[in-house]
py3Dmol code that shows the C-alpha trace and the ligand (Angstrom):
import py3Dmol

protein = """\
ATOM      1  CA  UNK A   1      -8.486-126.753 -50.042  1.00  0.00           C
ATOM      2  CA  UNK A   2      -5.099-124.869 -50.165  1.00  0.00           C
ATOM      3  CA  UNK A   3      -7.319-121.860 -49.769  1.00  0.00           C
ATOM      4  CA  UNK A   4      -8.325-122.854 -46.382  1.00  0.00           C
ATOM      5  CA  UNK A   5      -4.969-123.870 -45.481  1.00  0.00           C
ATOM      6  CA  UNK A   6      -3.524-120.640 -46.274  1.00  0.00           C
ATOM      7  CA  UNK A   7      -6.628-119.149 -44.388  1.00  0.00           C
ATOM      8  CA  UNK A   8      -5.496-121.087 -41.353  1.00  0.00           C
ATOM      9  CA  UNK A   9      -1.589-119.805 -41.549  1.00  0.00           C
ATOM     10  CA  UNK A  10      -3.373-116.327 -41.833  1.00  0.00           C
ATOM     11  CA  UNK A  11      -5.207-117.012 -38.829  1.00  0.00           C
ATOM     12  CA  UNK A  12      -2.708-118.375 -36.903  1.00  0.00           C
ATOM     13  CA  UNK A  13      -0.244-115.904 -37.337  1.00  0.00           C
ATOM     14  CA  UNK A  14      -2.619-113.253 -35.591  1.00  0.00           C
ATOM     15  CA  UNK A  15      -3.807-116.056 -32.960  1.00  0.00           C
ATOM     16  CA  UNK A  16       0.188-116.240 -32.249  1.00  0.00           C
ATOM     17  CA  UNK A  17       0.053-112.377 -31.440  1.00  0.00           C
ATOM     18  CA  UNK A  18      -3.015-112.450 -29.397  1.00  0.00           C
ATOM     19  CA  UNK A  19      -1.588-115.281 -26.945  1.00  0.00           C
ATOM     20  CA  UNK A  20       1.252-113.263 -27.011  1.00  0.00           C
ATOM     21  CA  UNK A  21      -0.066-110.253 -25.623  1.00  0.00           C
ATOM     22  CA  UNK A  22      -4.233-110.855 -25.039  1.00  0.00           C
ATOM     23  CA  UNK A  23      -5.475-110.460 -22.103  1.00  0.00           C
ATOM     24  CA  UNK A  24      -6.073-114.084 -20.293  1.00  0.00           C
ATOM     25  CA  UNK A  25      -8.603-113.001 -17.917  1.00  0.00           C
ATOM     26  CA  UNK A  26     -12.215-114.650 -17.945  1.00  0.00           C
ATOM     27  CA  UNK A  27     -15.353-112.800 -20.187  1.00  0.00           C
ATOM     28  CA  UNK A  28     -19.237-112.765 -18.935  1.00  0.00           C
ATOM     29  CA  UNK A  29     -20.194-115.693 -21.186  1.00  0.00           C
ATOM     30  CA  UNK A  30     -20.216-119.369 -21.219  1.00  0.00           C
ATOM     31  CA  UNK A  31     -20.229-121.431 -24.592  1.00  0.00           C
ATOM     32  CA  UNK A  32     -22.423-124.348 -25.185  1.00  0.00           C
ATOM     33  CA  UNK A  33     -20.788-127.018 -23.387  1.00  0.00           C
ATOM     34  CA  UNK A  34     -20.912-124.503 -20.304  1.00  0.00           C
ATOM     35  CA  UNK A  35     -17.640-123.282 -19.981  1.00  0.00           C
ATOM     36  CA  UNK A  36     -17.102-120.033 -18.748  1.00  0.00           C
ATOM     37  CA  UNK A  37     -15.192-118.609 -22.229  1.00  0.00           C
ATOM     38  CA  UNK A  38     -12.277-116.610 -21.811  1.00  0.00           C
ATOM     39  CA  UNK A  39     -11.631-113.276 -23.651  1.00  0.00           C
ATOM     40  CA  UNK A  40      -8.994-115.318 -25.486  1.00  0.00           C
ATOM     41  CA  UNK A  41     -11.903-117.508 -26.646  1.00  0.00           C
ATOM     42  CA  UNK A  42     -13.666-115.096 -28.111  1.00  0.00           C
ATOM     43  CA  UNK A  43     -11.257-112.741 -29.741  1.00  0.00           C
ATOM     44  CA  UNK A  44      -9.474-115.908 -31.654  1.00  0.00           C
ATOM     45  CA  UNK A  45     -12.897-117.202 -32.651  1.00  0.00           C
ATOM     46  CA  UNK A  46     -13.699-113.894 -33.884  1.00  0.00           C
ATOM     47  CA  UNK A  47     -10.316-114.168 -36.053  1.00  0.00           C
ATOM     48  CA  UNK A  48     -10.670-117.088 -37.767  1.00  0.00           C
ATOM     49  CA  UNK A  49     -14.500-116.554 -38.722  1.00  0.00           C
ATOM     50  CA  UNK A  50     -13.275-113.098 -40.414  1.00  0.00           C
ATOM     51  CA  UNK A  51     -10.841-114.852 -42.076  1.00  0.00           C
ATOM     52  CA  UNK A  52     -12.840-117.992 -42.836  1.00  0.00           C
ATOM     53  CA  UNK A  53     -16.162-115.510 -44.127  1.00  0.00           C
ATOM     54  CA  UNK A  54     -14.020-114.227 -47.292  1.00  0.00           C
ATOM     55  CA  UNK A  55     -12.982-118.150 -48.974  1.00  0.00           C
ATOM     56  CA  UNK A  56     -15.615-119.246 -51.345  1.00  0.00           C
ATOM     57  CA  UNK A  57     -15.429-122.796 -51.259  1.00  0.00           C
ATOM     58  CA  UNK A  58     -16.195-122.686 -47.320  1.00  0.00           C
ATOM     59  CA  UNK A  59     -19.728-123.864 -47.127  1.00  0.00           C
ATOM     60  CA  UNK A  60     -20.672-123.352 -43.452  1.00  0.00           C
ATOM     61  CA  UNK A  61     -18.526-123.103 -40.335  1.00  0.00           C
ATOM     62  CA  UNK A  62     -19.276-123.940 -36.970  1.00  0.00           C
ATOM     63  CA  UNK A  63     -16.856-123.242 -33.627  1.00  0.00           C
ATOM     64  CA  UNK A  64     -16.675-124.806 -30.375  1.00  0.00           C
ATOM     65  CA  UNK A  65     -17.248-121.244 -29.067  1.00  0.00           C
ATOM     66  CA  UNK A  66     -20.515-120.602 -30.887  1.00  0.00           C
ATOM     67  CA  UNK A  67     -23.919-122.412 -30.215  1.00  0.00           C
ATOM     68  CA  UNK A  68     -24.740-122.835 -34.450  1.00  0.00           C
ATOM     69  CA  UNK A  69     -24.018-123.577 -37.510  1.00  0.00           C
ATOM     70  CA  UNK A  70     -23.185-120.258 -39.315  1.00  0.00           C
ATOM     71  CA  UNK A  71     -24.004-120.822 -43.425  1.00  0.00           C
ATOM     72  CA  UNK A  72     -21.560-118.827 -45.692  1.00  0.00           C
ATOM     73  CA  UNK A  73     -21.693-119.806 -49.263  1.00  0.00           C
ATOM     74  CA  UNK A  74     -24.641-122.158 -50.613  1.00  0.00           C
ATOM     75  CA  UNK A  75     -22.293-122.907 -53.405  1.00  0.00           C
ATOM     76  CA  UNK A  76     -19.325-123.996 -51.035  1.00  0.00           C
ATOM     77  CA  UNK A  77     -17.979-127.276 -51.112  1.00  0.00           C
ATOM     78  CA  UNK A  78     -16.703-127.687 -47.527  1.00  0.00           C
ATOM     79  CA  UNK A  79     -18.066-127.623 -44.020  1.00  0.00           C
ATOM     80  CA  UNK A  80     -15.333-126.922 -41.444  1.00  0.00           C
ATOM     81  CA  UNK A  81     -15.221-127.401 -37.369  1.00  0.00           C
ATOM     82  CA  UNK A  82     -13.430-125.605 -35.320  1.00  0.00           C
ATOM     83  CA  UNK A  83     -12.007-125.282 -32.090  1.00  0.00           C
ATOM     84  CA  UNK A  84     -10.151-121.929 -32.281  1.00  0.00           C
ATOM     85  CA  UNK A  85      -8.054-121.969 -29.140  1.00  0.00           C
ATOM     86  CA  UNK A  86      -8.132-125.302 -27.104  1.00  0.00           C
ATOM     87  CA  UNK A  87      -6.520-125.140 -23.814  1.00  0.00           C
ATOM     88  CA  UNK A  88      -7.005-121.671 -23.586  1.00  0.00           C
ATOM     89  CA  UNK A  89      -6.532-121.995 -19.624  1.00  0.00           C
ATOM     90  CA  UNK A  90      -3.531-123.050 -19.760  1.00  0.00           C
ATOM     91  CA  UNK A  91      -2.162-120.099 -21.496  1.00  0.00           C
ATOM     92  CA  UNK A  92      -2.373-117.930 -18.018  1.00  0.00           C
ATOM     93  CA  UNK A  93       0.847-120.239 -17.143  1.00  0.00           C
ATOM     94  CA  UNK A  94       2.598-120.079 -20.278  1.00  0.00           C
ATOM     95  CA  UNK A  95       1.784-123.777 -21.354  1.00  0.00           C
ATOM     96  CA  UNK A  96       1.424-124.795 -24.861  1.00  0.00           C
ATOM     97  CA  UNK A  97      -2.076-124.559 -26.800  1.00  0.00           C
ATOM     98  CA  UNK A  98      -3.472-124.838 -29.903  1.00  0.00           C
ATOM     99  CA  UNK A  99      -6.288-124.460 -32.762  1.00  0.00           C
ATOM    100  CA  UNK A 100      -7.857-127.670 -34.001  1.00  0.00           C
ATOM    101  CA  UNK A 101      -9.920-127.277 -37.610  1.00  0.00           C
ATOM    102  CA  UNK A 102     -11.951-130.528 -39.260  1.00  0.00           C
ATOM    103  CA  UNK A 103     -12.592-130.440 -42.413  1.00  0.00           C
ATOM    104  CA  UNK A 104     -15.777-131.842 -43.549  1.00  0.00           C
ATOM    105  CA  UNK A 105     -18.049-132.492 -46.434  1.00  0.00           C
ATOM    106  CA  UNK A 106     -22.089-132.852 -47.010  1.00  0.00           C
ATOM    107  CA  UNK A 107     -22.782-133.173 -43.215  1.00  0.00           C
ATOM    108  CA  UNK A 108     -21.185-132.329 -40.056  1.00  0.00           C
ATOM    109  CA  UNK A 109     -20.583-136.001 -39.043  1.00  0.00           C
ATOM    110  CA  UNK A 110     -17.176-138.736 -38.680  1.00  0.00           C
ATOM    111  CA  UNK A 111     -18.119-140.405 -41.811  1.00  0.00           C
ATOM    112  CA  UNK A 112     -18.089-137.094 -44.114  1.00  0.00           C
ATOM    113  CA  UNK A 113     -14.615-135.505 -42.272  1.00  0.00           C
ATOM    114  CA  UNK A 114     -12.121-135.352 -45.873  1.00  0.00           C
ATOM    115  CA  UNK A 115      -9.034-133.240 -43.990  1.00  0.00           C
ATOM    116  CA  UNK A 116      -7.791-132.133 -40.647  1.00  0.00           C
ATOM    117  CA  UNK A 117      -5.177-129.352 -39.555  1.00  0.00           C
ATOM    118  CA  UNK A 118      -4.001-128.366 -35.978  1.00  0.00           C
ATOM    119  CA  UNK A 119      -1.876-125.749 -34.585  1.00  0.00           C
ATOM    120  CA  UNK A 120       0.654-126.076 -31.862  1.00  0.00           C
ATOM    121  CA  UNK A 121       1.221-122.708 -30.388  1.00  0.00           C
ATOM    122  CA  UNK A 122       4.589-123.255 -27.826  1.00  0.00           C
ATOM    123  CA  UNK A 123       7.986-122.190 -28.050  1.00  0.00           C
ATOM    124  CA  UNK A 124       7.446-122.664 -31.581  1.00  0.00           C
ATOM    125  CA  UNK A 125       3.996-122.411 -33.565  1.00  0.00           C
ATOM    126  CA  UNK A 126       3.643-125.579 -35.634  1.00  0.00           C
ATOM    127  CA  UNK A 127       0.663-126.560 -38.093  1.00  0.00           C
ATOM    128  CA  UNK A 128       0.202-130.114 -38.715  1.00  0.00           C
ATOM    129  CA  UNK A 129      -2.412-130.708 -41.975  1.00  0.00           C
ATOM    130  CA  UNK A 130      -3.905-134.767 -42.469  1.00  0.00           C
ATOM    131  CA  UNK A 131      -5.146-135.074 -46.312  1.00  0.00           C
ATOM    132  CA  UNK A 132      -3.517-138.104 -47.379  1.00  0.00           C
ATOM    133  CA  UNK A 133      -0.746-138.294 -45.215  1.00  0.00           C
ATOM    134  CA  UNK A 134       0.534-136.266 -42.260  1.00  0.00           C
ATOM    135  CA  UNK A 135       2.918-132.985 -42.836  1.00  0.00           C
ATOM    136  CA  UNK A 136       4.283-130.917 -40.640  1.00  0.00           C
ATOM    137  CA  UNK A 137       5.202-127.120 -41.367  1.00  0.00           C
ATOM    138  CA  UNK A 138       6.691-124.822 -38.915  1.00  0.00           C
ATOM    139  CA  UNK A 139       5.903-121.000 -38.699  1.00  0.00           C
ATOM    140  CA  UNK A 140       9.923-119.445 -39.492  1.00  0.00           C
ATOM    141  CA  UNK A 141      10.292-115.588 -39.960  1.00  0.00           C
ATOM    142  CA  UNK A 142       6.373-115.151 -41.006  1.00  0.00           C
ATOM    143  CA  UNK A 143       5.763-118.596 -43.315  1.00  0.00           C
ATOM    144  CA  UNK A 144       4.825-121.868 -42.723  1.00  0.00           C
ATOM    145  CA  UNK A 145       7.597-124.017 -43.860  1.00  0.00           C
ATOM    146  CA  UNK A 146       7.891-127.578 -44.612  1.00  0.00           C
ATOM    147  CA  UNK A 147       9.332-129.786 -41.968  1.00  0.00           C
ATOM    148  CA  UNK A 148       8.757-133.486 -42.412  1.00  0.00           C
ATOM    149  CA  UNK A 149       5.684-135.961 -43.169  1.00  0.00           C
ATOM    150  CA  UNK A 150       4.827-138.078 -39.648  1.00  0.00           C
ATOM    151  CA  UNK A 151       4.495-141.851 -39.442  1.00  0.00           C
ATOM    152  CA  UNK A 152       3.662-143.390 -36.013  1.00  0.00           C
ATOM    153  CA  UNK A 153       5.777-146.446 -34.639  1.00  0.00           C
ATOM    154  CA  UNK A 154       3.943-149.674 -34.047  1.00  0.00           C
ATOM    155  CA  UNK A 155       4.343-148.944 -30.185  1.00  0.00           C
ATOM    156  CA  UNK A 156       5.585-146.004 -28.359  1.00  0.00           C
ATOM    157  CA  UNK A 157       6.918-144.681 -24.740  1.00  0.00           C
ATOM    158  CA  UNK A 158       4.405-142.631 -23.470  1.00  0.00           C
ATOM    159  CA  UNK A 159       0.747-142.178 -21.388  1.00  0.00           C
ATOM    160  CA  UNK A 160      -1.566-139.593 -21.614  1.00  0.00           C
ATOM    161  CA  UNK A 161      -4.562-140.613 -19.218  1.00  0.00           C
ATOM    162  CA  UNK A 162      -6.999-138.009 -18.972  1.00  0.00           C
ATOM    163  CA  UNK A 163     -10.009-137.174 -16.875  1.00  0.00           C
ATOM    164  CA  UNK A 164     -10.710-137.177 -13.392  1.00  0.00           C
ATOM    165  CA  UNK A 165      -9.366-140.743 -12.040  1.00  0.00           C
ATOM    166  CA  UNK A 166     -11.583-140.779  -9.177  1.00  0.00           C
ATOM    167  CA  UNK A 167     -14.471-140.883 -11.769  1.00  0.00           C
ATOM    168  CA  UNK A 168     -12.485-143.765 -13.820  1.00  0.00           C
ATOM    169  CA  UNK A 169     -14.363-147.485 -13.701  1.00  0.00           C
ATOM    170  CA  UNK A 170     -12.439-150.524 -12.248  1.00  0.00           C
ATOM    171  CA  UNK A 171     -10.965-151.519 -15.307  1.00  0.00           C
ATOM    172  CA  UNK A 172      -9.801-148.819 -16.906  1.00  0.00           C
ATOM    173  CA  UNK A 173      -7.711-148.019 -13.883  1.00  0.00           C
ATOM    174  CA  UNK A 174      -6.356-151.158 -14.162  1.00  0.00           C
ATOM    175  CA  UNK A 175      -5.257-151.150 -17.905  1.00  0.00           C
ATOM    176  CA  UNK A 176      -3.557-147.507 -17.254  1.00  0.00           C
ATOM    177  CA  UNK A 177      -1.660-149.189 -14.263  1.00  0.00           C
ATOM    178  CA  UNK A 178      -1.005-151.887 -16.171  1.00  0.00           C
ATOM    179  CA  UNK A 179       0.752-149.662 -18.657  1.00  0.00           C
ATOM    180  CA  UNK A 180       2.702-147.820 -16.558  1.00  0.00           C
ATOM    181  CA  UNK A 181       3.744-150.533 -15.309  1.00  0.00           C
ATOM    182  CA  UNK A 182       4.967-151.934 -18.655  1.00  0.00           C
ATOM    183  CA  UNK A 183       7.051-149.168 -17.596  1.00  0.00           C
ATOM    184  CA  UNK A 184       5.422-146.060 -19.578  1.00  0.00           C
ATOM    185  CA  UNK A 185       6.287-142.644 -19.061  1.00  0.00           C
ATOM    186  CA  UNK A 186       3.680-140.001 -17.716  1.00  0.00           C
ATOM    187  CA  UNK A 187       3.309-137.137 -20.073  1.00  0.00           C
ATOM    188  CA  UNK A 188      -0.351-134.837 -19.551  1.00  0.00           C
ATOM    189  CA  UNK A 189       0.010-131.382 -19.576  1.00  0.00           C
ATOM    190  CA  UNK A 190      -3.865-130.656 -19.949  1.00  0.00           C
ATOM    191  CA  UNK A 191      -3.787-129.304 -23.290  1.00  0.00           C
ATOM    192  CA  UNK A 192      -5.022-132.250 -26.072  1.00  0.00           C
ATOM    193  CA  UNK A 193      -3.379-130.586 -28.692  1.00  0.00           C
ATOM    194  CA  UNK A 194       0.423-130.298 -27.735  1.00  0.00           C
ATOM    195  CA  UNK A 195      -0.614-133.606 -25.460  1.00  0.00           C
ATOM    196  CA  UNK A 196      -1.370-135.172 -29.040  1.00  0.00           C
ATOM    197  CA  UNK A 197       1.366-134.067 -30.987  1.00  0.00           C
ATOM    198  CA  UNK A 198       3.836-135.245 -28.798  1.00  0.00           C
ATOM    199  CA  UNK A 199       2.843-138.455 -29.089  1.00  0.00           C
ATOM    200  CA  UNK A 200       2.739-137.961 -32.710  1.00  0.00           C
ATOM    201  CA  UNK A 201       6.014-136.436 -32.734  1.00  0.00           C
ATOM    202  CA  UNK A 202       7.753-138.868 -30.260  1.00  0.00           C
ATOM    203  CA  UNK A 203       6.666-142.067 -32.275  1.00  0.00           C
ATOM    204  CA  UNK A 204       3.706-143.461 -30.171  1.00  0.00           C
ATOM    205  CA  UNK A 205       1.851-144.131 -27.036  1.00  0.00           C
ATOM    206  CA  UNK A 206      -1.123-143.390 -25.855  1.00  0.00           C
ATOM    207  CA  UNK A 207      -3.607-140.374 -25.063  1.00  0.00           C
ATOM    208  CA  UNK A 208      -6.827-141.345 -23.165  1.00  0.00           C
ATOM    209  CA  UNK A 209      -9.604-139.410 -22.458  1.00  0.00           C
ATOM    210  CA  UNK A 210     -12.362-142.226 -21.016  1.00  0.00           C
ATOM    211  CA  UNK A 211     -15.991-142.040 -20.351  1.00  0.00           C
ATOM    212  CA  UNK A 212     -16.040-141.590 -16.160  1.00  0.00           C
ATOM    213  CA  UNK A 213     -18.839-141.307 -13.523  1.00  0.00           C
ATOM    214  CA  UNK A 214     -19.027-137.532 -13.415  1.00  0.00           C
ATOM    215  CA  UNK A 215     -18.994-137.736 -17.690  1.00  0.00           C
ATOM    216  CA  UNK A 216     -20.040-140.977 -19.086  1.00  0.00           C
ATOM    217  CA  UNK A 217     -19.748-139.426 -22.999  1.00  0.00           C
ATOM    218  CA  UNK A 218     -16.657-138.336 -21.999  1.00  0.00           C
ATOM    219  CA  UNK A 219     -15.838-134.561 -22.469  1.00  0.00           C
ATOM    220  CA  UNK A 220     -13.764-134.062 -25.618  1.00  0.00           C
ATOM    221  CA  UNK A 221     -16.220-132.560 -28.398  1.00  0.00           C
ATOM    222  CA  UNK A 222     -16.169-135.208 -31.475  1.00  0.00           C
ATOM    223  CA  UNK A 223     -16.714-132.486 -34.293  1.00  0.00           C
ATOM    224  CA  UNK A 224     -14.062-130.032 -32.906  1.00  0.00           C
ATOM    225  CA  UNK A 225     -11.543-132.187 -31.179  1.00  0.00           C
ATOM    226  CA  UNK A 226     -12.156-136.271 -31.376  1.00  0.00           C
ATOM    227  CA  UNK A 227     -12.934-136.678 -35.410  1.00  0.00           C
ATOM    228  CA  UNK A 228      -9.787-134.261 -36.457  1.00  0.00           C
ATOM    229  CA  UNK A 229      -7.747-135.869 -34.542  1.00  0.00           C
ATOM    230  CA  UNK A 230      -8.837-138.869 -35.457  1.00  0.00           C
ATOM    231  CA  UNK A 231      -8.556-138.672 -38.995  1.00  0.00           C
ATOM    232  CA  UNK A 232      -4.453-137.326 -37.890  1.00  0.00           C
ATOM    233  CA  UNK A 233      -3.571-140.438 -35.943  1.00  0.00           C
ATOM    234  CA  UNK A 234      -5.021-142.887 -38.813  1.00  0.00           C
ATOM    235  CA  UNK A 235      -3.215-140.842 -41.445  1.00  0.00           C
ATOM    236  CA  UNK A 236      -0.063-141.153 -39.700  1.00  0.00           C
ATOM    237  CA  UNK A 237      -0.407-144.971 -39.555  1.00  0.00           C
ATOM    238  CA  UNK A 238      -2.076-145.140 -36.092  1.00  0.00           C
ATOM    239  CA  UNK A 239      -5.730-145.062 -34.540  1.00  0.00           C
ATOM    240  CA  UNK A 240      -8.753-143.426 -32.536  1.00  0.00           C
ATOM    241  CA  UNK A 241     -11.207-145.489 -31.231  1.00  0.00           C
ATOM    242  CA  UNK A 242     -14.107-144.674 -28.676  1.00  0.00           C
ATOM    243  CA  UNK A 243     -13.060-148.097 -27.003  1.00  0.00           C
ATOM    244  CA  UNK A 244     -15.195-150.138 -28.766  1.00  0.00           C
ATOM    245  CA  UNK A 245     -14.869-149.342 -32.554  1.00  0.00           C
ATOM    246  CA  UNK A 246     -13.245-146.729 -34.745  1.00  0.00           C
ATOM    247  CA  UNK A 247     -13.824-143.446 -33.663  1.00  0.00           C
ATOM    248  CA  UNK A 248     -14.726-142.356 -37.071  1.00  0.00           C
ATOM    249  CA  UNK A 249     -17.733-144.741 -36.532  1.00  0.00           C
ATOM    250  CA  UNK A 250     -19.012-142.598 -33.742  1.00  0.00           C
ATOM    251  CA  UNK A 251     -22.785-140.980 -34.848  1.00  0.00           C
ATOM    252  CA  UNK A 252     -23.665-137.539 -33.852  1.00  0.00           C
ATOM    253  CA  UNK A 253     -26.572-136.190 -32.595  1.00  0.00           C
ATOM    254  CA  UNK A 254     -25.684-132.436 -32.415  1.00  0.00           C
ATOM    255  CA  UNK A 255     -22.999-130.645 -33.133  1.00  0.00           C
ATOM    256  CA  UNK A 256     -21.775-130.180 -29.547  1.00  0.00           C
ATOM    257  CA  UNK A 257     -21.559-133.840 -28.846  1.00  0.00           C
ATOM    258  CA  UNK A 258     -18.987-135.319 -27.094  1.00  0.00           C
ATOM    259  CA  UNK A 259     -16.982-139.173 -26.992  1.00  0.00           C
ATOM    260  CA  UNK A 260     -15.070-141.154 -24.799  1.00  0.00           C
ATOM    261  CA  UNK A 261     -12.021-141.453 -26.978  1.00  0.00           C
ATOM    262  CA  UNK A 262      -8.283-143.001 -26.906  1.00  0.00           C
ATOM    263  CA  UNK A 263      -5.635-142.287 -29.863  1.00  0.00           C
ATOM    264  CA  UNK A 264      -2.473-143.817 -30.410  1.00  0.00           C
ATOM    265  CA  UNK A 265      -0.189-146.250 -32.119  1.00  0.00           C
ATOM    266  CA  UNK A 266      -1.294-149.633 -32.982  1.00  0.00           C
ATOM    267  CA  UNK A 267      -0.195-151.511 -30.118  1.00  0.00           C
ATOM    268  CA  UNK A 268      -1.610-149.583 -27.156  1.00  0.00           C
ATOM    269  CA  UNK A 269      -5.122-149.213 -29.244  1.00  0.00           C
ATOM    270  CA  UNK A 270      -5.039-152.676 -29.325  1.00  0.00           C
ATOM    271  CA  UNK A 271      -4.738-153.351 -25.526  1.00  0.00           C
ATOM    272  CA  UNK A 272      -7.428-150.986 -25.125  1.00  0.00           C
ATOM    273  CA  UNK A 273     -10.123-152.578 -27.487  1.00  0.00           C
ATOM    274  CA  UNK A 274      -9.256-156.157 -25.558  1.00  0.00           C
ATOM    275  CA  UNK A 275      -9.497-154.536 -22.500  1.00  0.00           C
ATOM    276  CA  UNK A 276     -12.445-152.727 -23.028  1.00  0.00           C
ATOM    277  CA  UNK A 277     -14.572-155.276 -25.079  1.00  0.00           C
ATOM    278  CA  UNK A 278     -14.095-157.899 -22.204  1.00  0.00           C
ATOM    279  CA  UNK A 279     -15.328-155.536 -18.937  1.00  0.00           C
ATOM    280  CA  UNK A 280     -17.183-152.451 -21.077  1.00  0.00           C
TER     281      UNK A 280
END
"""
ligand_1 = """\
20
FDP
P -9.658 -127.351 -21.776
O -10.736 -127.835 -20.855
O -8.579 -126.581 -21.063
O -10.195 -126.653 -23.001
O -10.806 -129.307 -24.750
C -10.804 -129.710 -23.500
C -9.459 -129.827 -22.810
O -8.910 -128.666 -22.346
C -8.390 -130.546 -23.663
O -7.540 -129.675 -24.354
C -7.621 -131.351 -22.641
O -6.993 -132.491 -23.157
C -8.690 -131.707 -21.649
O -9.689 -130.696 -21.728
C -8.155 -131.775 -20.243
O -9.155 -132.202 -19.398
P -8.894 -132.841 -17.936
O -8.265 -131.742 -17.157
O -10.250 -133.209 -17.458
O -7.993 -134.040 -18.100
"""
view = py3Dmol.view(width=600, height=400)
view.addModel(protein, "pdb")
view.setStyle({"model": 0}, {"cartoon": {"style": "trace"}})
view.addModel(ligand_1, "xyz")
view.setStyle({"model": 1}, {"stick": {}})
view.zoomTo()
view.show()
């Protein structure tokens, strides 16, 4: 395992340099969810597979860029899920993105996911690893250094409601009224991984991204995105659900699938289960 954390430093110390001067314009292809990929896309996925190709232990690899599974080592122990550059459109106006990596074992599904590690690339570049608990390391003259472990509050301050809201049903309209009403602040910025982290960071709240009209399964990938951050927000004394159960109960079909999904701190997740198991 440290093996593929150091991989990921490696990794993320020459994604930090391609943000930093890559070109953000569009490329010719489309991944498998059909978005049109950026060049960004592609030339971080293409970094982290090099990297990723020379550790032993890695078993298989699969990215939210690619359309398969690609096998490494029959003898490796661990499968690992990636999302090399999430929010990638957002770098074009300087806003903060990030890698996303599950860790899995056996299969590529919720129940077999052993580890999970994001990077925050903003003013700062921050990698946040889940094994037991939650630990934070910030990148500081070249090295990832130790910063603290994080814990989630019971209840936090802020909403992250995702999605297109003219797509949302009835009631889930209602419940993110209702908790912006319970007076709530309004924090999106369109990126899930520094729109996570700062709820992780700022000691709760909520992050929603619902099943709508347009995308009744939602539109977060669960391998890539929903499971990794799942496993996060339960290390760190919080939860992911799908709005019915636990996220991490969520089957998949293929690899590509996505989930409705909602993380936070106990007492939003809660209001959201109630909510949802009475109109869902
Ligand atoms: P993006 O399409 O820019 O890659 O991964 C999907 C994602 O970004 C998440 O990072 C983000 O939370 C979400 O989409 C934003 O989607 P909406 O604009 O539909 O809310």
């Amino acid at each position: 395992m440290q093996d593929i954390i150091k991989a990921i430093e490696e990794a993320s110390i020459k994604i930090k340099e391609l943000i930093e001067t890559g070109d953000t314009g569009k490329s010719e292809q489309e991944n498998s969810t059909g978005d049109t990929q950026l060049k960004l896309d592609i030339a971080s996925d293409v970094i982290i597979e090099d990297i990723f190709k020379t550790i032993p232990s890695i078993k298989a690899i699969v990215s939210e860029e690619q359309e398969e599974i690609v096998n490494l080592n029959e003898n490796g122990e661990y499968l690992i899920a990636y999302d090399p550059l999430d929010g990638s459109s957002l770098v074009d106006v300087n806003l903060s993105v990030g890698s996303i990596y599950g860790i899995y074992k056996d299969n590529f599904d919720a129940k077999s996911i052993i580890a999970s590690v994001y990077v925050v690339f903003g003013p700062r570049v921050e990698m946040v690893v889940a094994i037991d608990d939650v630990k934070m390391y910030r990148l500081k003259k070249g090295k990832f250094e130790f910063i603290q472990t994080i814990t989630l509050d019971e209840k936090g301050k802020l909403n992250a409601p995702g999605s297109r809201q003219n797509c949302w049903a009835p009631f889930h309209k209602q419940l993110i009224d209702d908790i912006f009403n319970d007076g709530y602040r309004l924090r999106y910025s369109g990126g899930m991984v520094p729109d996570l982290h700062q709820i992780l960071l700022k000691g709760g709240g909520l992050f929603s991204y619902p099943g709508t009209t347009d995308r009744p399964k939602g539109k977060l990938r669960q391998l890539f995105e929903v499971f990794p951050f799942a496993y996060t927000y339960e290390k760190a004394n919080g939860q992911a659900v799908d709005g019915f159960k636990r996220a991490l109960e969520v089957e998949t079909t293929h690899i590509h699938d996505t989930t409705p999904c909602f993380f936070g701190s106990n007492t939003e997740i809660n209001r959201v289960l109630e909510v949802y198991k009475k109109n869902g």
